[in-house]
LOMIMAR-158716 format. One line per 4 residues: number of its first residue (from 1); their letters; for each residue x, y, z of N, C-alpha, C. Coordinates in pm, whole numbers, plus 50000, padded with zeros to 5 digits. Layout:
NUM	a	X:Y:Z:X:Y:Z:X:Y:Z | ... $
//
This chain:
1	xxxx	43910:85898:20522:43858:85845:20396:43969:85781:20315 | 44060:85875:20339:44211:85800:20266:44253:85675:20293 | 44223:85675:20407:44287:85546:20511:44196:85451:20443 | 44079:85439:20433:43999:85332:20410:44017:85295:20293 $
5	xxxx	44049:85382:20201:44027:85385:20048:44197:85292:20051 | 44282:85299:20110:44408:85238:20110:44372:85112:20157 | 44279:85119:20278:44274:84932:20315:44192:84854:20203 | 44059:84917:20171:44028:84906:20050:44103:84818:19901 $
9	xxxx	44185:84887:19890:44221:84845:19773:44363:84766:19799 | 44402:84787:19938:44518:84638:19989:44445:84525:19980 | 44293:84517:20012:44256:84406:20045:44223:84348:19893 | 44187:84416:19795:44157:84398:19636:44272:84310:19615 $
13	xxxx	44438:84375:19633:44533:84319:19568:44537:84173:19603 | 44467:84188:19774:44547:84059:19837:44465:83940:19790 | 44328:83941:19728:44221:83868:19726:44277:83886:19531 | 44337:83943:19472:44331:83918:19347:44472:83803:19338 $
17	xxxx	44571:83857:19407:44724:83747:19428:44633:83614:19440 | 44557:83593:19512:44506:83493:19564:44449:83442:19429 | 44338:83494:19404:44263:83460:19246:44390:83393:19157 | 44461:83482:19111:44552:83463:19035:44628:83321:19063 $
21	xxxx	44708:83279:19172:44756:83188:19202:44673:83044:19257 | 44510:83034:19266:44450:82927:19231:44417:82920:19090 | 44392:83011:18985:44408:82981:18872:44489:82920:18800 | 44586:82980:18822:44740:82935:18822:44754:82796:18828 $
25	xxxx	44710:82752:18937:44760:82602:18992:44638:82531:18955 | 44533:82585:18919:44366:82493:18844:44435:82475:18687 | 44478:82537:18627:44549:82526:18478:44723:82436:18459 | 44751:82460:18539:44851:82365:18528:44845:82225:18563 $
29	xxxx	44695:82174:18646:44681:82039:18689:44589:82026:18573 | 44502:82099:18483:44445:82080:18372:44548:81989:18279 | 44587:82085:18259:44722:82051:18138:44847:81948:18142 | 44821:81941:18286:44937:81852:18307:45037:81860:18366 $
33	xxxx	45142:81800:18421:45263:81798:18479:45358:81917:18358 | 45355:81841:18226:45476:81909:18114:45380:81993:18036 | 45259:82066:18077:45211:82165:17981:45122:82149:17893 | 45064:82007:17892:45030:81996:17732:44858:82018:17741 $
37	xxxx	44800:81986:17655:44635:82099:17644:44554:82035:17743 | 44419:82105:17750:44358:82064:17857:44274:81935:17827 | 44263:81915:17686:44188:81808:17637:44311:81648:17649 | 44433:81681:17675:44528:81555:17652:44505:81539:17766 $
41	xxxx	44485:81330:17817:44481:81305:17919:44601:81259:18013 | 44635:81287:18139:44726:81286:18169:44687:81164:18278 | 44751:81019:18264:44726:80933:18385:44767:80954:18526 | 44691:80915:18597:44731:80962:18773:44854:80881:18808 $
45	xxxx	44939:80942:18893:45048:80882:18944:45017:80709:18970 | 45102:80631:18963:45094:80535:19031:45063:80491:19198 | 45026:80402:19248:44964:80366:19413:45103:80313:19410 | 45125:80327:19570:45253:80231:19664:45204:80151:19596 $
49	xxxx	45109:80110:19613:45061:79909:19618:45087:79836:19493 | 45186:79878:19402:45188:79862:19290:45239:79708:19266 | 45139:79615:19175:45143:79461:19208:45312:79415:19174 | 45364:79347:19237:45519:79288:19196:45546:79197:19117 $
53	xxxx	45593:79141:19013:45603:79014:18973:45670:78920:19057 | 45640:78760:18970:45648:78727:19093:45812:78678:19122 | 45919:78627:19207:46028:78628:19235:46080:78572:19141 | 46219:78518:19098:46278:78455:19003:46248:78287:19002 $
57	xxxx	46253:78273:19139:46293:78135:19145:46114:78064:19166 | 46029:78151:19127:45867:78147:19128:45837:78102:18910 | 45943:78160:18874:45891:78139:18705:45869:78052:18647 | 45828:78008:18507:45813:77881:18464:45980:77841:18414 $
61	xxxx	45991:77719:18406:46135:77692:18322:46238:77691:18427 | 46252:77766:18512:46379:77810:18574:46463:77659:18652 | 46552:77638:18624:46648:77494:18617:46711:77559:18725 | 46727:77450:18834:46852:77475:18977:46956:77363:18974 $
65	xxxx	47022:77368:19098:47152:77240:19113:47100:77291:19274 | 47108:77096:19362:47072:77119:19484:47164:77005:19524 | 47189:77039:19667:47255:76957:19732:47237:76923:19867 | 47267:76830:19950:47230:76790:20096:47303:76678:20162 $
69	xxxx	47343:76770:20318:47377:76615:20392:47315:76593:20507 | 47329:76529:20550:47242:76492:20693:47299:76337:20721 | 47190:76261:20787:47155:76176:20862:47085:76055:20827 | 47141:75972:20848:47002:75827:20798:46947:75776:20887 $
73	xxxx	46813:75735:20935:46792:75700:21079:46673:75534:20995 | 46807:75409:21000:46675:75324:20943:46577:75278:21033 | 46501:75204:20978:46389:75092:21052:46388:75043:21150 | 46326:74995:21239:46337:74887:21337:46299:74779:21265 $
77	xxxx	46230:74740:21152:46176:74615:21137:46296:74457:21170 | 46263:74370:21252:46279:74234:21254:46346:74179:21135 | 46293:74262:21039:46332:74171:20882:46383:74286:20814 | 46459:74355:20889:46506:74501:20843:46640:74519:20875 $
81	xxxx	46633:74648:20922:46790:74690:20990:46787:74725:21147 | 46696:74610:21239:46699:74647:21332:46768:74661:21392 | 46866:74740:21502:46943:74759:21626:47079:74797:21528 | 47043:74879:21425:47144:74939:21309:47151:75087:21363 $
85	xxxx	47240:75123:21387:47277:75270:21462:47223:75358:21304 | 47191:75503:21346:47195:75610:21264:47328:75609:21177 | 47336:75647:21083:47422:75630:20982:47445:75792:20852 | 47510:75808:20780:47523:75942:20717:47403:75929:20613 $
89	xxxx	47418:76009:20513:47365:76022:20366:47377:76191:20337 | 47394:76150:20216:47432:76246:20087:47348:76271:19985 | 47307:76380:19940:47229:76357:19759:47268:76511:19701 | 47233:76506:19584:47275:76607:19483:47185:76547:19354 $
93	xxxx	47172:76654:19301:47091:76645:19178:47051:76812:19082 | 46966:76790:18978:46919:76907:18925:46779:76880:18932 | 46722:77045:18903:46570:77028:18877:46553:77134:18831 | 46383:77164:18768:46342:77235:18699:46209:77281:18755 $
97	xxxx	46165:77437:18787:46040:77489:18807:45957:77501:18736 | 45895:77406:18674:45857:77394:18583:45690:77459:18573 | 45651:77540:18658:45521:77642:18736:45556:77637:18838 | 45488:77761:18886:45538:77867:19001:45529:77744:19135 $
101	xxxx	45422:77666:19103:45328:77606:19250:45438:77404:19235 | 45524:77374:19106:45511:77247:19096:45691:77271:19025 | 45734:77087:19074:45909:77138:19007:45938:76994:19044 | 46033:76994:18889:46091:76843:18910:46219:76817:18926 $
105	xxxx	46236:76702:19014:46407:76669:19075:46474:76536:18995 | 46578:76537:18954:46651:76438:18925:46757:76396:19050 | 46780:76313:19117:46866:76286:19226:46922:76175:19235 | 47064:76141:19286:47152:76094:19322:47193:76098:19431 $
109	xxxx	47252:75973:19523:47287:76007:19689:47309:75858:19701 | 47340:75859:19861:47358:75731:19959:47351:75749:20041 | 47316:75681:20124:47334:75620:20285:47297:75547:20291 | 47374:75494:20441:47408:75367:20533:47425:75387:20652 $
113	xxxx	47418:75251:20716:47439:75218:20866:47491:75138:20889 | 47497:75105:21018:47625:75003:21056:47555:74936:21214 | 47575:74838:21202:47555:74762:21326:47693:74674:21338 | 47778:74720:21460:47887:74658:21497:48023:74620:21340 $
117	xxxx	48040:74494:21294:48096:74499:21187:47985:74499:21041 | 47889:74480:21113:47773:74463:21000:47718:74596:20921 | 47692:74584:20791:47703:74712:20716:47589:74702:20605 | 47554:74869:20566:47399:74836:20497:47455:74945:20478 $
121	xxxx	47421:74935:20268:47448:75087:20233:47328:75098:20122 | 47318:75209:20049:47187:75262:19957:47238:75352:19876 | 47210:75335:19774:47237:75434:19618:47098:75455:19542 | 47027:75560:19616:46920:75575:19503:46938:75700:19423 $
125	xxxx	46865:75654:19297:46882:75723:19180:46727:75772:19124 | 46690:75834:19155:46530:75844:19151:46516:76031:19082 | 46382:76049:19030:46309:76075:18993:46190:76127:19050 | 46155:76273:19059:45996:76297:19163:46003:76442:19123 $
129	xxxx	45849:76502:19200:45811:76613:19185:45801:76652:19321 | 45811:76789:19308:45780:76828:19472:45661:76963:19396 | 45532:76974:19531:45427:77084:19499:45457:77208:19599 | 45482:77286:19592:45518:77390:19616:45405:77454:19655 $
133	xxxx	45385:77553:19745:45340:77715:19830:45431:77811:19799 | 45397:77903:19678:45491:78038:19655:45507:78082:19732 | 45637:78164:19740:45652:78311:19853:45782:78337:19843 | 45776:78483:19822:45953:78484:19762:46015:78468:19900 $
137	xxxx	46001:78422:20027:46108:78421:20096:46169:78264:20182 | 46029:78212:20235:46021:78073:20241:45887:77989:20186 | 45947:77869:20132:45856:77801:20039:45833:77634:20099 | 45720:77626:20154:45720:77456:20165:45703:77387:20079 $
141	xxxx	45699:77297:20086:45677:77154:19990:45635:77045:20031 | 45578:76932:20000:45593:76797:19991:45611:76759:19864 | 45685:76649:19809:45707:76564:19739:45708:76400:19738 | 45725:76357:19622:45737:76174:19577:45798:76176:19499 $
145	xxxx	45870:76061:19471:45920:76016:19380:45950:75848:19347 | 45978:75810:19285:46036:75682:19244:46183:75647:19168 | 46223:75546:19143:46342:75500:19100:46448:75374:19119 | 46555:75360:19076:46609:75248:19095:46718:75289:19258 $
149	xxxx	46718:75148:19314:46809:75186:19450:46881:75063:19435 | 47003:75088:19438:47119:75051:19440:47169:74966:19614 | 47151:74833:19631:47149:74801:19775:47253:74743:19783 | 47352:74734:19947:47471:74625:19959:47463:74620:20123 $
153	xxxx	47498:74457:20110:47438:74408:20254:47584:74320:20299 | 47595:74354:20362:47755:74254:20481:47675:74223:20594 | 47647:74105:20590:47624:74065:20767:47678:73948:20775 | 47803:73915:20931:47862:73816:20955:47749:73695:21041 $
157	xxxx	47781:73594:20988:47727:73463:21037:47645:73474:21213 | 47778:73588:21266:47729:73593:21413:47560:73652:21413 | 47528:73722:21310:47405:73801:21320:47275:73694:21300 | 47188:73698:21356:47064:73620:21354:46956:73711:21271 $
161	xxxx	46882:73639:21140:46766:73669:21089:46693:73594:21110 | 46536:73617:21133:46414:73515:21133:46397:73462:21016 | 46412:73299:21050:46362:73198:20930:46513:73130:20913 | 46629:73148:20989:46769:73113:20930:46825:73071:21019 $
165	xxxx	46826:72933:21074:46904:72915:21220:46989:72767:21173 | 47137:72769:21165:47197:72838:21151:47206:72977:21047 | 47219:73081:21105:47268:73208:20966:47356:73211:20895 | 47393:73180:20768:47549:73136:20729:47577:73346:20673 $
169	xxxx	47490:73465:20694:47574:73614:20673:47530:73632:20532 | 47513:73740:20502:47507:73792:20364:47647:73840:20318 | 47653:73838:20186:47761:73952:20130:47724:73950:19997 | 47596:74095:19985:47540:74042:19823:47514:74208:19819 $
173	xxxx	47467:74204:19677:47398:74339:19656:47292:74312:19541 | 47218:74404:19553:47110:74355:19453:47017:74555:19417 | 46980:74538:19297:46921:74678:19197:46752:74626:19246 | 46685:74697:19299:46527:74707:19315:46467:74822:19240 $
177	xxxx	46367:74810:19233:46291:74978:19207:46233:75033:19384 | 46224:75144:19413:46212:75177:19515:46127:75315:19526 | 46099:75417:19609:46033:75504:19608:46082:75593:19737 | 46002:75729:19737:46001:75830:19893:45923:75936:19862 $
181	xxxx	45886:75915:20004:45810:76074:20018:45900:76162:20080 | 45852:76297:20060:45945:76401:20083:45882:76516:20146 | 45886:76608:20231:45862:76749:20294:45973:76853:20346 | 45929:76956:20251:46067:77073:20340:46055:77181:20291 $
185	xxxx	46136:77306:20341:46143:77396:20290:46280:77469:20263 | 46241:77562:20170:46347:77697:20097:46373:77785:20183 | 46437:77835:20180:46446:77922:20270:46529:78079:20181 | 46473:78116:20091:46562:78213:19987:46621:78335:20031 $
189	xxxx	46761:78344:20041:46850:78443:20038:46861:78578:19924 | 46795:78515:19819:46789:78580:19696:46785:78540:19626 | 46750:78566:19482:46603:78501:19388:46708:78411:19262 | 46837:78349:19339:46895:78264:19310:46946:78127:19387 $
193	xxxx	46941:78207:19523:47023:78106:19623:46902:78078:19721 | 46932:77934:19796:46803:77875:19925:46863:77810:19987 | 46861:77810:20089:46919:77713:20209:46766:77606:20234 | 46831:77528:20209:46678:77380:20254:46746:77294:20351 $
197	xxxx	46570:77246:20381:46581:77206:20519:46490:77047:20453 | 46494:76915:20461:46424:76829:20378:46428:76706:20481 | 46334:76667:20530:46306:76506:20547:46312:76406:20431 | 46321:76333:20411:46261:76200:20331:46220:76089:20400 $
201	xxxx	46164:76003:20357:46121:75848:20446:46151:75800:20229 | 46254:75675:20237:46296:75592:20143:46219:75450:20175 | 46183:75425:20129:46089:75256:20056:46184:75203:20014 | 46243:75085:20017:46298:74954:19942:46311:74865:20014 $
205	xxxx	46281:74754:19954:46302:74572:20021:46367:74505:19890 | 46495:74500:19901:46579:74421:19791:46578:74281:19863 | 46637:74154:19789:46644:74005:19811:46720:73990:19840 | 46846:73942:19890:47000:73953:19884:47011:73775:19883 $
209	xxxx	47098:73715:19875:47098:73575:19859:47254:73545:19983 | 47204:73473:20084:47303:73439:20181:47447:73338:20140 | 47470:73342:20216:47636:73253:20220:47634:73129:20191 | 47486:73093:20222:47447:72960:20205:47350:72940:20083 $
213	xxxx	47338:73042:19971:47290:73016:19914:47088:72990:19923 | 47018:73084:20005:46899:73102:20037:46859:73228:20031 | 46769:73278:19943:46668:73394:19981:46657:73482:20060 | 46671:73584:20095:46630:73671:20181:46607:73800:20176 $
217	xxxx	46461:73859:20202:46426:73969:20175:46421:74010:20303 | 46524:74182:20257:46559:74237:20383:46488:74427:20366 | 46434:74482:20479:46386:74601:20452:46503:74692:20472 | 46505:74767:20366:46610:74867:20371:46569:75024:20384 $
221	xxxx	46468:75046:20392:46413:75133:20415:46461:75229:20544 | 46410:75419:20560:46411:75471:20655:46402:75592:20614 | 46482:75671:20692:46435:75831:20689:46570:75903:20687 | 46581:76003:20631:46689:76060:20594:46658:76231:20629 $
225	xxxx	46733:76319:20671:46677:76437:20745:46794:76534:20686 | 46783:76612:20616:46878:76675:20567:46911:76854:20568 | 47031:76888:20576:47038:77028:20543:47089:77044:20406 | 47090:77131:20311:47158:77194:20173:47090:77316:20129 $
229	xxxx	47137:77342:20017:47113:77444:19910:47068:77439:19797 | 46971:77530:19755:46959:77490:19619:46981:77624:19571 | 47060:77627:19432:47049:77739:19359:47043:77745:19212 | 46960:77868:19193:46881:77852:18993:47050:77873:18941 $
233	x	47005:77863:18817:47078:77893:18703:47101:78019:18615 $
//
């Protein structure tokens, strides 16, 4: 009888510890993490999934400095720079993100080519927007722009243009307005720095006036393929 009356009342204690310590832990998730009444509401932890803002170089306003070199690959046109080897180019400029999705470039650069002693160079100074695909890590684009291009033309007498027989050679330069389209991407290191990767195709047909004193509109146009950096401010 003893015996039972002992398991008895082991089993009371063990089932009251128990009572006691879900109470315990039902009143302290009442009240809260720090104690406070059962009527103060206490908000639920935060989710992983907690939304991010968006990267730096995603904000409105945010001003960069970019730079690039590469390659010039002009035209074939007849009335162009045909049988003109690939040639360098350069640009640098600033711009501004002016929304997350849209951003404007101010730019400066050159390139040229060369056929034998014959020489063709380009200074554009232009103006454009590029539209953007967010993503803090790589970002495409296309862009346009417009502006003034800066042209200079050397070709010796030996060179033949259509419409000029004899060719008496250019040695002129002449200011056009000009244009380009643009595609590329960012490539962000961190929410200051980007390694870019950029095509362009450049528009211009300046006049240049020959040796002999005649007209001639020559296409200066082509494509320019570039590596650089851009980084905010």
């Amino acid at each position: 009888m003893r015996k039972h009356l002992a398991f008895a009342l082991a089993g009371l204690m063990v089932a009251a510890t128990a009572a006691s310590s879900v109470a315990a832990e039902y009143d302290r998730y009442e009240r809260g993490p720090r104690g406070g009444s059962p009527d103060e509401y206490v908000p639920p932890p935060p989710s992983r999934g907690v939304y991010a803002p968006p990267p730096r170089h995603a904000q409105f306003g945010q001003p960069y400095f970019f730079g690039h070199l590469g390659i010039f690959d002009p035209n074939t046109d007849v009335d162009g720079l045909d049988r003109y080897d690939s040639g360098g180019n350069f640009d640098f400029g600033i711009g501004s993100r002016v929304s997350p999705v849209f951003a404007v470039d101010g730019t400066i650069g050159a390139y040229g080519a060369k056929r034998g002693s014959d020489e063709a160079s380009v200074v554009p100074m232009t103006i454009g927007g590029r539209l953007i695909i967010p993503h803090p890590f790589i970002e495409p684009y296309v862009g346009a722009g417009l502006g003034l291009y800066f042209t200079k033309l050397d070709e010796d007498s030996a060179t033949s243009r259509r419409g000029f027989s004899p060719y008496s050679g250019i040695d002129d330069t002449s200011t056009d307005f000009g244009g380009y389209l643009s595609a590329g991407l960012d490539m962000w290191l961190n929410h200051r720095v980007a390694l870019n990767f950029e095509g362009k195709y450049h528009w211009v047909d300046p006049t240049f006036q020959t040796r002999a004193g005649n007209d001639v509109d020559v296409n200066m146009s082509g494509w320019t393929v570039n590596l650089g950096v851009r980084v905010g401010f």
